[in-house]
Wavefront OBJ file of the C-alpha trace (Angstrom):
o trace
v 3.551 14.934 -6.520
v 0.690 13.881 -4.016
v -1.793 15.426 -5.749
v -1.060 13.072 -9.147
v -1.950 10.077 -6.594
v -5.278 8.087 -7.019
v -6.412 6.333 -4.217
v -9.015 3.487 -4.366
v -10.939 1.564 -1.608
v -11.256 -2.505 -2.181
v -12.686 -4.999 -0.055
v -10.882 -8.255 0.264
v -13.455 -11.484 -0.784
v -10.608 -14.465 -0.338
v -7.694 -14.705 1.207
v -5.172 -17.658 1.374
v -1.805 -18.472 2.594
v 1.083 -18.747 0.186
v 2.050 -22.440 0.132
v 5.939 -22.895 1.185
v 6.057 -19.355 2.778
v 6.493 -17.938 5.885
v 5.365 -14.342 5.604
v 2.836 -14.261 2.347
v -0.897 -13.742 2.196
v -2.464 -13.742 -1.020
v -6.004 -11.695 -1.599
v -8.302 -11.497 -4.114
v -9.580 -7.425 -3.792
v -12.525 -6.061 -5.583
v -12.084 -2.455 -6.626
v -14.958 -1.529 -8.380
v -16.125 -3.879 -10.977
v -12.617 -5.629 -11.100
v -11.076 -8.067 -8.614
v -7.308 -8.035 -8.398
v -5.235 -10.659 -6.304
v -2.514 -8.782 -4.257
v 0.453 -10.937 -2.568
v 1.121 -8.607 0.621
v 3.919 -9.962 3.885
v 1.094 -9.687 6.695
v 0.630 -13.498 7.611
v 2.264 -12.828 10.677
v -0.159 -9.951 11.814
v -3.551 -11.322 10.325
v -4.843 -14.935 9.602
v -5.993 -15.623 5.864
v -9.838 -15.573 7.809
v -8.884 -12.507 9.369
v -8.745 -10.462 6.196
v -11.925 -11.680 3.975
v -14.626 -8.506 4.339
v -11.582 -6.160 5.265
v -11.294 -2.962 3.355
v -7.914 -1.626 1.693
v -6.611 1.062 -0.094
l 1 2 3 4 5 6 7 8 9 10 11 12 13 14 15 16 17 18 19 20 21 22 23 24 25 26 27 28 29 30 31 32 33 34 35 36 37 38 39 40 41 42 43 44 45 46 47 48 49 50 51 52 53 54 55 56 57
C-alpha cells in the first residue's frame, strides 16, 4: 500500500566512483542525523562531482 511508504529527503556529502566498474557511483547521504552510503548505476548520467550537494529521496 502507498500510504505504508515513508519517504525521506538526503543530501549527498561524497561521492566516488566504484573502482573496477563501469556503471557504479558510491554516495555517502545524510538523512537526518545519520549518513548512509548508497551504491546506485548512474556514473554514466552524473560525474562523482556532479552529485556532492544533490538532494535524494
Amino acid at each position: 500500500d502507498f500510504e505504508k511508504l515513508q519517504f525521506q529527503i538526503g543530501e549527498i556529502i561524497a561521492c566516488e566512483e566504484v573502482k573496477k566498474s563501469r556503471k557504479l557511483l558510491c554516495s555517502q547521504v545524510k538523512i537526518g542525523s545519520q549518513v548512509r552510503q548508497i551504491v546506485s548505476g548512474i556514473k554514466a548520467h552524473y560525474s562523482a562531482e556532479e552529485m556532492v550537494g544533490k538532494k535524494v529521496m
